[in-house]
C-alpha positions as CSV (number, residue, x, y, z in Angstrom):
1,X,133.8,83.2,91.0
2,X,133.6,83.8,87.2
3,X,136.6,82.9,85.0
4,X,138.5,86.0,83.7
5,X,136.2,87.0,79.9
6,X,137.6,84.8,77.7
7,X,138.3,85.7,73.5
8,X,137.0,83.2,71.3
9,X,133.5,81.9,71.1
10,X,134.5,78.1,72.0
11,X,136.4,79.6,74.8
12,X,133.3,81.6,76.3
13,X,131.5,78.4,75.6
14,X,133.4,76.5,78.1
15,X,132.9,79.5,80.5
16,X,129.7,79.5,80.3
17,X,129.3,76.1,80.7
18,X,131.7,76.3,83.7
19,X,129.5,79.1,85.0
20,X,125.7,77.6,84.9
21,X,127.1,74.5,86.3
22,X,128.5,76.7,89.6
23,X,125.3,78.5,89.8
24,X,123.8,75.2,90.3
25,X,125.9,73.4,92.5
26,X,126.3,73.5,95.9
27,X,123.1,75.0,96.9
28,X,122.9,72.1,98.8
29,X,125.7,69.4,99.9
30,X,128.7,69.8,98.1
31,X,129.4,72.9,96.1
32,X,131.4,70.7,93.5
33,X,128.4,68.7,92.2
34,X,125.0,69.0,91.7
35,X,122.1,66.8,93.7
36,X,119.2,65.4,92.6
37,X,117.4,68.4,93.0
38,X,119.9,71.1,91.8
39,X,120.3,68.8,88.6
40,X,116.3,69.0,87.9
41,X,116.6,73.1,88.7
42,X,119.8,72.9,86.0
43,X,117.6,70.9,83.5
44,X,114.3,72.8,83.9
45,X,116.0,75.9,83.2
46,X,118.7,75.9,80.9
47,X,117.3,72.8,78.6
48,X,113.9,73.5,79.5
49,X,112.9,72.6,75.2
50,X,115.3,69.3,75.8
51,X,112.7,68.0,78.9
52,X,109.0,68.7,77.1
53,X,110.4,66.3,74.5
54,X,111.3,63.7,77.2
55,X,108.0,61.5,77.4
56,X,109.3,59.8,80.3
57,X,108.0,61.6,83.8
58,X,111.1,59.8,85.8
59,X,113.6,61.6,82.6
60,X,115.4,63.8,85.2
61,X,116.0,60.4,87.4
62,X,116.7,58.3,84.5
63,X,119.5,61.0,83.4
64,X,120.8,60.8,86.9
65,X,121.5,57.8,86.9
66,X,123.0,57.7,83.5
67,X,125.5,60.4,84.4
68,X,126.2,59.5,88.1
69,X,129.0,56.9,86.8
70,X,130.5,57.0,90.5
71,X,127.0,55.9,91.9
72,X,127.5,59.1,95.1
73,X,123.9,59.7,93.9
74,X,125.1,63.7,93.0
75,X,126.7,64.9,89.5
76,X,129.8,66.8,89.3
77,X,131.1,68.7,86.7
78,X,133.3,66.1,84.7
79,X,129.7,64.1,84.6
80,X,127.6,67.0,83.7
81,X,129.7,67.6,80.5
82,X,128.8,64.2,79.4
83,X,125.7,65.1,78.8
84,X,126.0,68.8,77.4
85,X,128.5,67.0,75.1
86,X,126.3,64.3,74.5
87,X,123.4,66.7,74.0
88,X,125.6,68.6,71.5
89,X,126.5,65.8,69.2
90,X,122.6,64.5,69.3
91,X,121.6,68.7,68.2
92,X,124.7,68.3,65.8
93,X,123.0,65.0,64.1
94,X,119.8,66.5,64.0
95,X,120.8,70.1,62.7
96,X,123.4,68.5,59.6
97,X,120.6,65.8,58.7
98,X,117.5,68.3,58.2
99,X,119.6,71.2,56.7
């Protein structure tokens, strides 16, 4: 269910964030975390510009294994903001730097 609309923009941030990663999840397995599969269908779509600049064709594996600190082989949500947040700070970098 989607959180109750939220005021400031940081705070529809984190609904959003809260939101894509549901819409993912649980399509298969456990609704609480994404698989292999739903975290491909999460990065083609929503950082579709962040994968053509990954070289790598195993990128989506590599970043799997990255975030799955608890090796279950699936992501959940705790995990996923790793990377948005990491992703963030990396955008941050590049956006301050070439301003």
């Amino acid at each position: 269910p989607a959180a109750a609309a939220m005021g400031s923009q940081l705070e529809g941030a984190m609904e959003t964030l809260i939101n894509v990663f549901h819409h993912y999840s649980g399509k298969e397995g456990d609704k609480y975390k994404l698989s292999k599969k739903e975290l491909k269908e999460l990065l083609q779509s929503e950082l579709g510009c962040f994968l053509e600049t990954q070289k790598d064709a195993g990128a989506v594996e590599k970043i799997m294994q990255d975030l799955d600190e608890n090796g279950d082989g699936e992501v959940d949500f705790q995990e996923f903001v790793v990377l948005v947040a990491a992703l963030t700070v990396a955008c941050n970098t590049f956006f301050w730097e070439n301003a």
